[in-house]
C-alpha positions, 0 to 999 in steps of 0.5 A: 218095402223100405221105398215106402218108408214116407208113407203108411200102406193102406192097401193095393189096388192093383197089380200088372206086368209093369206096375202095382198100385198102393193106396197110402197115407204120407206119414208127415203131411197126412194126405191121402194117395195112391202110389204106382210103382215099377215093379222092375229095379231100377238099376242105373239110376237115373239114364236107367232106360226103364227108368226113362221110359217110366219118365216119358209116361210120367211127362205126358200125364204132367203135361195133360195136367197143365189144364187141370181137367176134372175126368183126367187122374192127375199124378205129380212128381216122380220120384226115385227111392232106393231103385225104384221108381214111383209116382203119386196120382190121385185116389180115385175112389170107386170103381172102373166101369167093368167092376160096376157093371158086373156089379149091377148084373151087367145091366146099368140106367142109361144115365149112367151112359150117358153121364159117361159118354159126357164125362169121357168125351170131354176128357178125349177132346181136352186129349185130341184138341184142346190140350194145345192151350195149356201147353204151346210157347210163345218161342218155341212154337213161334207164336206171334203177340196181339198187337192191341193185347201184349198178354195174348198171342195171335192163333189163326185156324192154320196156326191151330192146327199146327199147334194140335197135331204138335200137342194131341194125345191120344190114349191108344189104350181105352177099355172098360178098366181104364175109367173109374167111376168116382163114388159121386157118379162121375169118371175119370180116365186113367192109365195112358200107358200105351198114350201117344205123344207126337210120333212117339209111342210109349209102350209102359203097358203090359198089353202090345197095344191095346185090349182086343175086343176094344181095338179099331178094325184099322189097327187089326192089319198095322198096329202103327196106325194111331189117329184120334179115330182110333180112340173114338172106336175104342170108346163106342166099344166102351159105350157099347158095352156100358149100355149092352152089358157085353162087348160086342166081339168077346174073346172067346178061348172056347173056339181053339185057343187064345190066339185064334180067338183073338184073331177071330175078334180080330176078323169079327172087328173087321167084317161084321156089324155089332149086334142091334144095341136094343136087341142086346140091351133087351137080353141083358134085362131079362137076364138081370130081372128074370120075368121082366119085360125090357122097354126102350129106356134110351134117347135113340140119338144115344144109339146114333152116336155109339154106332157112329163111333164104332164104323169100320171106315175111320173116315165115318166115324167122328174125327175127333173126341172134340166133334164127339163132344160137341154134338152129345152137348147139343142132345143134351142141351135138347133135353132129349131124355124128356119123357116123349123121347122114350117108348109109353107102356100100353095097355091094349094087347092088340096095341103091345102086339103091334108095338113088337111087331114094329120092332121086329120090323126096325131090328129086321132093317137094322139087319138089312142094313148091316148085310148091305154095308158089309157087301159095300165094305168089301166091294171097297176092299176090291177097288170096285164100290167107287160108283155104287157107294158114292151116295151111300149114307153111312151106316150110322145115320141108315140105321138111326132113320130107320130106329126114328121112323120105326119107334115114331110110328110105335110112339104114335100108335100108342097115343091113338 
């Protein structure tokens, strides 16, 4: 590979339809990266279209890397050697969330979920929102100067929404295999192959657009539909996952071949409610530890926010990773993983019966739950739920009262 010639290989760390990844030492400076490189020739030099189109990826990462946030991969300059066409980024060394969870028999603590959930919803609302800070212009963007500080320019809420909707990125590609965990325990976004920059979309993916069994229910009917919401579904899928051990509509080709399966993920997306968080982390232990009996080791507000974010109706899902972000900090900043937040173990076996019976009876309303909103999305979808569902509460905040009230009543009849 004589376009690596500045470099040692130390290794290869992936391999796509579009572009592998070296792991490599620069031979002069002695640093440590990893190299993406197009897997095509480059054979026009630089007006070459898929070297442009590699270009525009490129920009966008550069852009987002105005800020310097520490959950985004930072790459810089790219480069064209020998017709090919490469770009170094950051090693990031660990592993992405699918690999450790497999790892870890698809059962992880909650704090690694919730140290996710932290991390990546920082990461979106640098993306959705706060990215316009370290990007807009003063002339460009015709920004008007501080009268009582020359330094500074004058943002208005009107200004500011202009500036976002301008500058937002949105990722439009978040799966499991796209966030690495660092050996630390923290994690980082990477591969915005499929970003969105404007109204350009930027396809350098190998996927059409985005992995199935993460894809918003909206994009299933027009692919063209691309908005902060969108991001938020994909990532409740990831979180989802993370805390279940399984997505929650896999792609199973044992139903009659890839494309069907993919439309029935598709279908399933659409019309039908994930299974109860708790019921499938529950399997997922005892699974992993044969023997072992589960207990609810997750704050409830952690399954609020996930089914939130995985609402058909785009409009009851968080608007953007900026509003995720805010609320989760706010949990946080409660404590609310102090030990009252979670079930006690009890010793009475009249008082364990109980306790099962009480959950039952929350998973039996979840279910409830679930059915009704299913009959309101469809009586949506027929023009005819207008009336009926005007004072519905989404799905989310039903099906959060419901696991409070329930594990309430559990947690008070342990103590008495």
């Amino acid at each position: 590979m004589i376009f690596l010639k500045d470099y040692t290989l130390l290794d290869e760390l992936g391999h796509g339809g579009f572009a592998t990844v070296y792991k490599v030492r620069h031979n002069r400076l002695g640093y440590i990266r990893a190299i993406r490189v197009l897997n095509a020739t480059i054979a026009h030099g630089e007006e070459d279209p898929m070297y442009q189109k590699f270009l525009n990826e490129c920009r966008l990462l550069l852009c987002l890397g105005n800020g310097n946030h520490p959950n985004i991969v930072h790459i810089y300059q790219p480069l064209l050697k020998e017709n090919k066409a490469l770009v170094e980024m950051d090693y990031v060394d660990g592993q992405d969330v699918a690999q450790y969870l497999k790892a870890n028999s698809g059962f992880v603590d909650s704090g690694e979920v919730i140290r996710l959930l932290m991390d990546m919803s920082s990461a979106l609302a640098y993306c959705h929102v706060d990215i316009y800070r370290y990007c807009m212009d003063r002339e460009l963007d015709k920004l008007q100067d501080d009268p009582e500080d020359g330094s500074k320019v004058i943002i208005d809420e009107q200004t500011r929404k202009r500036l976002i909707e301008k500058y937002s990125v949105i990722h439009n590609d978040l799966h499991s295999g796209n966030i690495m965990r660092r050996e630390n325990g923290t994690y980082v976004l990477l591969d915005f192959g499929l970003a969105i920059e404007g109204d350009e979309v930027i396809r350098s993916s190998r996927r059409t657009n985005g992995a199935p069994e993460f894809k918003a229910p909206e994009k299933w009917d027009n692919d063209g539909i691309i908005t902060p919401q969108t991001d938020i579904y994909s990532f409740g899928v990831v979180l989802y996952e993370y805390l279940t051990g399984n997505v929650p509509f896999p792609v199973d080709k044992s139903l009659g071949g890839p494309e069907k399966a993919i439309y029935l993920v598709g279908e399933a997306h659409k019309s039908q409610m994930p299974k109860s968080i708790y019921e499938a982390r529950k399997e997922t232990f005892e699974k992993a530890y044969p023997g072992s009996e589960y207990e609810l080791d997750y704050p409830l507000w952690l399954e609020g926010v996930i089914m939130k974010c995985l609402e058909k109706d785009p409009a009851d899902r968080y608007a953007n990773a900026k509003e995720l972000y805010e609320e989760v900090r706010q949990y946080s900043s409660q404590n609310t993983m102090a030990q009252e937040d979670v079930v006690p173990v009890a010793d009475d076996s009249e008082m364990v019966e109980e306790i099962v019976r009480l959950t039952e009876e929350n998973m039996r309303l979840q279910t409830e739950i679930r059915q009704l909103s299913a009959e309101i999305s469809n009586m949506k979808s027929a023009g005819n739920a207008e009336k009926k569902s005007a004072n519905a509460l989404p799905l989310w905040l039903l099906s959060f009262i419901i696991s409070a009230l329930a594990m309430g009543a559990i947690i008070w009849f342990s103590s008495h």
